[in-house]
C-alpha angles and dihedrals in degrees: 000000000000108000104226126212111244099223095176091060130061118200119240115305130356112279119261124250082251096054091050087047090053096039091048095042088056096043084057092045093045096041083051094055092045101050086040081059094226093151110096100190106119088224088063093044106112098353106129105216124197114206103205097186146330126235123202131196124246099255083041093240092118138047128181114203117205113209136161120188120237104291096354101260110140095027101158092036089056091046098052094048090054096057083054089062114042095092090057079036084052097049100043090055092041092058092050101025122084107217125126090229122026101213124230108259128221131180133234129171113242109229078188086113094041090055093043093052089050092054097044076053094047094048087050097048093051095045085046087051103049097073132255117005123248076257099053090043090051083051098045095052098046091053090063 
């Protein structure tokens, strides 16, 4: 099962300038070891991963990741990898990273692109459906 990002629903307060500072220093930390190709798990070799962003917990002991691989094809593969990894993935940031607590990471896929690709349908759709273009207006007029 593919554990999905809820992007309608925020959980509990904003997030403390603490918590963006943390989040963003990880996502960094994490997006160095992966292009550095540290991972040696044959289902992350030669995947390309976007980390899209990092969310801390409030008392910083835990991070979810939301990532989503080139294209997103092997989704679940990729995810699952990555759980495998995020002990080594732990260790590596908290070696480099300077942060009293290294928080436990987990993995979620962003259906922040999904949702992004419906709208940009939706708004062509809409602009298909409302007749002639501003083009094909300007073309017609200056026919007659």
């Amino acid at each position: 099962m593919i554990k999905r990002r809820n992007i309608g629903q925020r959980s509990g307060k904003e997030r403390s300038q603490r918590q963006l500072r943390v989040g963003e220093l990880l996502r960094r930390a994490l997006v160095d070891i992966l292009i550095r190709d540290e991972l040696r798990d044959p289902d992350l070799s030669g995947v390309s991963i976007t980390i899209s962003e990092v969310r801390v917990s409030s008392d910083l002991k835990n991070a979810t990741a939301f990532i989503m691989p080139l294209g997103g094809k092997e989704v679940e593969k990729t995810l699952s990898a990555l759980e495998r990894a995020a002990p080594f993935l732990r260790r590596q940031i908290g070696a480099s990273a300077t942060v009293r607590y290294m928080p436990a990471l987990s993995f979620l896929v962003d259906e922040a692109f999904d949702e992004g690709e419906k709208i940009e349908m939706l708004l062509r759709a809409t602009k298909n459906s409302k007749g002639p273009s501003i083009n094909e207006a300007d073309e017609n007029l200056s026919e007659n």
